[in-house]
MIDOSE-1310 file (N, C-alpha, C; in nm, 2 decimals, decimal comma, always signed):
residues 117
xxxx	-2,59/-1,19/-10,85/-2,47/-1,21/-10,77/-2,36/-1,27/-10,86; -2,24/-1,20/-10,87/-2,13/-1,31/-10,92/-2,04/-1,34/-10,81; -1,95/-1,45/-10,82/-1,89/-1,49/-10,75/-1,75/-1,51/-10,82; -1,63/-1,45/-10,76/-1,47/-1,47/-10,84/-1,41/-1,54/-10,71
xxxx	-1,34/-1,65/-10,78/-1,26/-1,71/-10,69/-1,11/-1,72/-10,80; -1,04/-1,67/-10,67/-0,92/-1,63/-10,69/-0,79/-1,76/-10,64; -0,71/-1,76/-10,75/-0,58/-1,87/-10,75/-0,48/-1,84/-10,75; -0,36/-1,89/-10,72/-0,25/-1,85/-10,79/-0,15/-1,77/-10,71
xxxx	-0,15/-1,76/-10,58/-0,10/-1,66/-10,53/+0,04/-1,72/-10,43; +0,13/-1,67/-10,40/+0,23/-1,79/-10,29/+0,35/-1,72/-10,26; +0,50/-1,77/-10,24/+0,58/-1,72/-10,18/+0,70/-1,75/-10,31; +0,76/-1,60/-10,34/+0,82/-1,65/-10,48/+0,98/-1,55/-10,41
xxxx	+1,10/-1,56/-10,48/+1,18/-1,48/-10,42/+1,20/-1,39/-10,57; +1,24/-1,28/-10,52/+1,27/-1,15/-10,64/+1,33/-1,18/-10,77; +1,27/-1,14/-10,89/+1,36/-1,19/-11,00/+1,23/-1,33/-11,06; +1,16/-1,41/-10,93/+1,06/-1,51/-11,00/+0,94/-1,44/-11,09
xxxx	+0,81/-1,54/-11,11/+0,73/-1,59/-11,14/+0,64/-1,60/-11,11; +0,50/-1,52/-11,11/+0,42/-1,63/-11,08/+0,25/-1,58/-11,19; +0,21/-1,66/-11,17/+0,07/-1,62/-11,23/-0,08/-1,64/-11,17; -0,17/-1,54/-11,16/-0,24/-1,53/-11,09/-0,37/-1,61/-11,19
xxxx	-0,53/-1,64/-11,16/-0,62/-1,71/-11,20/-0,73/-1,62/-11,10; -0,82/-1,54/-11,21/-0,94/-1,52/-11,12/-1,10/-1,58/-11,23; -1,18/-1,68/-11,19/-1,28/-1,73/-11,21/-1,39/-1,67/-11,18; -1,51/-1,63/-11,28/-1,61/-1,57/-11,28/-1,68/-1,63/-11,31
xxxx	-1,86/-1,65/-11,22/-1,93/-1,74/-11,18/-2,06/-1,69/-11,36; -2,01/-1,63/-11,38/-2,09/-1,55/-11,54/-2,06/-1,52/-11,63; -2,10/-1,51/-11,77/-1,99/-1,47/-11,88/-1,95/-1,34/-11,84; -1,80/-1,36/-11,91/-1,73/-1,17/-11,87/-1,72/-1,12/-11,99
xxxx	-1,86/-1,16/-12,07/-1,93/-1,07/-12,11/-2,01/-0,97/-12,09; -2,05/-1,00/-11,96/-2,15/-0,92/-11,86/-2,07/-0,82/-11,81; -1,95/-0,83/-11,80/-1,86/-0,71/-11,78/-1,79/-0,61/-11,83; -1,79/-0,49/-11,82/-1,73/-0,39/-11,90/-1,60/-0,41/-11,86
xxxx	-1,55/-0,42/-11,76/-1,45/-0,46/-11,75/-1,36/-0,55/-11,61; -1,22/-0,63/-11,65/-1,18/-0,69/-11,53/-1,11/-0,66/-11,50; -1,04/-0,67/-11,39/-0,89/-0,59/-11,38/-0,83/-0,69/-11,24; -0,67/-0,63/-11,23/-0,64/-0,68/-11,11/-0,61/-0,54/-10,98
xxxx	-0,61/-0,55/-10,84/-0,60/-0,42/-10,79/-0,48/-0,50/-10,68; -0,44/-0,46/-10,58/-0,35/-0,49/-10,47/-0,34/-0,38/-10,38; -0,32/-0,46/-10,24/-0,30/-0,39/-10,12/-0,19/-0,44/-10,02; -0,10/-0,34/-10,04/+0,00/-0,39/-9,94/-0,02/-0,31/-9,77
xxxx	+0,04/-0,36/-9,67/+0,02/-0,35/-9,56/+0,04/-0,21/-9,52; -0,07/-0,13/-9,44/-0,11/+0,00/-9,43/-0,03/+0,15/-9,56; -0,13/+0,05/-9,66/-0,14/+0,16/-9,82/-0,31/+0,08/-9,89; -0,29/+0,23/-9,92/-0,44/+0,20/-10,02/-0,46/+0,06/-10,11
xxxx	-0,57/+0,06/-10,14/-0,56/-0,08/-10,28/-0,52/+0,02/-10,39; -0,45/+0,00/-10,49/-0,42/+0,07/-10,59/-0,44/-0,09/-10,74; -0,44/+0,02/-10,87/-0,49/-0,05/-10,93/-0,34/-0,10/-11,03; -0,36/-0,25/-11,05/-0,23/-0,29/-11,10/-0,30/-0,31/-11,25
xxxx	-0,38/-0,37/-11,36/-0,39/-0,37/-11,42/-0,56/-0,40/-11,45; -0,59/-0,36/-11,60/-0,71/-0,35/-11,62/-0,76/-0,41/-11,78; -0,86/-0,51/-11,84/-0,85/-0,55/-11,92/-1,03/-0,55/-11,96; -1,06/-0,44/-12,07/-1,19/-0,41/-12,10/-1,27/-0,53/-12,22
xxxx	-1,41/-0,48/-12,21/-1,46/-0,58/-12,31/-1,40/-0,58/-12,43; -1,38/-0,47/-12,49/-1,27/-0,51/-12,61/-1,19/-0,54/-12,63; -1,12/-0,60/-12,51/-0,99/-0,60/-12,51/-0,88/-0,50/-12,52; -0,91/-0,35/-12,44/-0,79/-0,31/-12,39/-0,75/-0,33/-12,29
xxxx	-0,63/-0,31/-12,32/-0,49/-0,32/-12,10/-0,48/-0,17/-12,11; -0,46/-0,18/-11,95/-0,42/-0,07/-11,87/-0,34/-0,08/-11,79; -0,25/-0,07/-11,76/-0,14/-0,12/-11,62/-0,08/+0,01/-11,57; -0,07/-0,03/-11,48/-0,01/+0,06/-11,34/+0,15/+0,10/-11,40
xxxx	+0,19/+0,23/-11,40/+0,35/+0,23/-11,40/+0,44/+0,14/-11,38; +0,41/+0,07/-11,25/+0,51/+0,02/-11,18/+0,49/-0,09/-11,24; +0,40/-0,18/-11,32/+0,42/-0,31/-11,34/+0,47/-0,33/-11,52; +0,43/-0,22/-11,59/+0,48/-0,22/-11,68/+0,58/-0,27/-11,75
xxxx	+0,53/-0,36/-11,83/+0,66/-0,47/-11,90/+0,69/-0,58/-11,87; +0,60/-0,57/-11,70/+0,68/-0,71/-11,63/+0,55/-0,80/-11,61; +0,41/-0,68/-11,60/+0,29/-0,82/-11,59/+0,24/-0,77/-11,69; +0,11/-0,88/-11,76/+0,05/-0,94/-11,82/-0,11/-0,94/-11,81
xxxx	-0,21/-0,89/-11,83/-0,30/-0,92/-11,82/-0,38/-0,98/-11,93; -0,44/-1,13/-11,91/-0,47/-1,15/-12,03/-0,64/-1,23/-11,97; -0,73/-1,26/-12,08/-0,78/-1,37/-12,03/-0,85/-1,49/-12,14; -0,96/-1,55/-12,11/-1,00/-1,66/-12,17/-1,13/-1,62/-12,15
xxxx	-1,21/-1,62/-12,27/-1,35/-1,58/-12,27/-1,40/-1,75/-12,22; -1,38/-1,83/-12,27/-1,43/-1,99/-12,26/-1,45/-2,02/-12,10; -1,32/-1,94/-12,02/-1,35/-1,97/-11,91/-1,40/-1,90/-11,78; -1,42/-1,77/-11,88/-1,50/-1,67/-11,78/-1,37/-1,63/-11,67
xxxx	-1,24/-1,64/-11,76/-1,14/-1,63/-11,58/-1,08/-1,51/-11,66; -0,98/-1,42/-11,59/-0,89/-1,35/-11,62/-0,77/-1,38/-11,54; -0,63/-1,35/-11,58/-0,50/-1,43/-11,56/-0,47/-1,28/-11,56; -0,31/-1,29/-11,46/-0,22/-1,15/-11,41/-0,14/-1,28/-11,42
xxxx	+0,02/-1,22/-11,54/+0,09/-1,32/-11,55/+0,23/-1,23/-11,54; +0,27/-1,26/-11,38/+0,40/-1,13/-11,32/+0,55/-1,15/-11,35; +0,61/-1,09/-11,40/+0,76/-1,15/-11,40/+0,81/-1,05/-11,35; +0,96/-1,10/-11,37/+1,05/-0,99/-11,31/+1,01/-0,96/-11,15
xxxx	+0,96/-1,01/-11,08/+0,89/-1,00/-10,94/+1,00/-0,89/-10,90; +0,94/-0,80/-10,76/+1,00/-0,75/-10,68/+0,95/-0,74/-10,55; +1,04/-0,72/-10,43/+0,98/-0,70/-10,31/+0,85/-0,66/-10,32; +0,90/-0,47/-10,38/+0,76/-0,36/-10,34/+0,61/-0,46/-10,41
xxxx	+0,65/-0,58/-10,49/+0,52/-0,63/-10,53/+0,41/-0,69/-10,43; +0,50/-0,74/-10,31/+0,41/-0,78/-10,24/+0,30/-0,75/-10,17; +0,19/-0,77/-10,15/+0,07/-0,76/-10,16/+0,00/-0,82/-10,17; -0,15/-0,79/-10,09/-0,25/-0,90/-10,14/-0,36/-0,84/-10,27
xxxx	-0,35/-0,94/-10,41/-0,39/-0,91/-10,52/-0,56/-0,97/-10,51; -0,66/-0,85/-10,53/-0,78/-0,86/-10,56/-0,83/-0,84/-10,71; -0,89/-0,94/-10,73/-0,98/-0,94/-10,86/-1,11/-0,83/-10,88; -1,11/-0,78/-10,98/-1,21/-0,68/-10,97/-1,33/-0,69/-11,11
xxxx	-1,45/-0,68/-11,10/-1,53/-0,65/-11,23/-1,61/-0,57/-11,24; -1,63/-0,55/-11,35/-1,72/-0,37/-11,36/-1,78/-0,39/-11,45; -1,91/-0,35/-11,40/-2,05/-0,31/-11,47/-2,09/-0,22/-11,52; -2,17/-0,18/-11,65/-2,21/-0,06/-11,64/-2,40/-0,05/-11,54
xxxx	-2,44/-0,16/-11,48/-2,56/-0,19/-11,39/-2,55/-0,22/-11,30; -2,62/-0,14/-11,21/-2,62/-0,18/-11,04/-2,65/-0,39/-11,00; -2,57/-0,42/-10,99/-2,48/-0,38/-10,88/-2,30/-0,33/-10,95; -2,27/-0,23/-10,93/-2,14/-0,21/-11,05/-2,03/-0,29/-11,08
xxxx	-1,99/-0,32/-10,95/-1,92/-0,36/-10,92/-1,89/-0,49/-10,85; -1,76/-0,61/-10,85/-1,76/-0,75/-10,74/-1,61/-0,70/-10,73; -1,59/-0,81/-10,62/-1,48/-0,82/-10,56/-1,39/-0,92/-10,53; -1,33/-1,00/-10,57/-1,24/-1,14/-10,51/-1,24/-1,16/-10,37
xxxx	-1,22/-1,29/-10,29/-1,15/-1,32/-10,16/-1,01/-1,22/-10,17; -0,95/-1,20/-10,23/-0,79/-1,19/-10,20/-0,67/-1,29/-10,21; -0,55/-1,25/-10,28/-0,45/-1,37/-10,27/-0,31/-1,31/-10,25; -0,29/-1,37/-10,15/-0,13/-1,30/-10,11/-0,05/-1,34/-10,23
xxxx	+0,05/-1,23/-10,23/+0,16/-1,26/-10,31/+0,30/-1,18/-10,21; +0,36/-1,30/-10,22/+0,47/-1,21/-10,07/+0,60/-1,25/-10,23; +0,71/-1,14/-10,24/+0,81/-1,12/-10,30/+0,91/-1,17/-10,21; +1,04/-1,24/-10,19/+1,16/-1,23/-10,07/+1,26/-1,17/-10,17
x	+1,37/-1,10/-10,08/+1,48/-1,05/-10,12/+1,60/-1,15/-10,14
């Protein structure tokens, strides 16, 4: 079982800042990979960025340029570090990790991130 507990999340107005913290109960060595995903209110979760054991990123079109995915092997956490905020960002941001062994996959609680105009 791992366990990700998710930080970082709050009420920022367009144009801010903010940075996300997801903590993994294992090394994220055990993982092929971490990423961040988001769901805004009646739309799919879609994937915002993605950061592999070797250290590749993957990001979403839409965040391109403006977030960050980075992390800290020491602390088993991965960081989403967003700028340039916009409305369409808001959403609640889930942490995600991937296995190549059953069980494949975990999941975060969730953390709002609301954008204001």
């Amino acid at each position: 079982q791992v366990q990700l507990v998710e930080s970082g999340g709050g009420l920022v107005q367009a144009g801010g800042s903010l940075s996300l913290s997801c903590a993994a109960s294992r090394s994220i060595f055990s993982f092929n990979r971490m990423g961040w995903y988001r769901q805004a209110p009646g739309k799919q979760r879609e994937l915002v960025a993605t950061i592999d054991i070797g250290g590749g990123k993957n990001y979403a079109d839409s965040v391109k340029g403006r977030f960050t995915i980075s992390r800290d092997n020491t602390k088993n956490t991965v960081y989403l570090q967003m700028n340039s905020l916009k409305p369409e960002d808001t959403a609640v941001y889930y942490c995600n990790v991937n296995r190549l062994v059953a069980p494949f996959e975990y999941w975060g609680q969730g953390t709002q991130v609301t954008v204001s105009s």
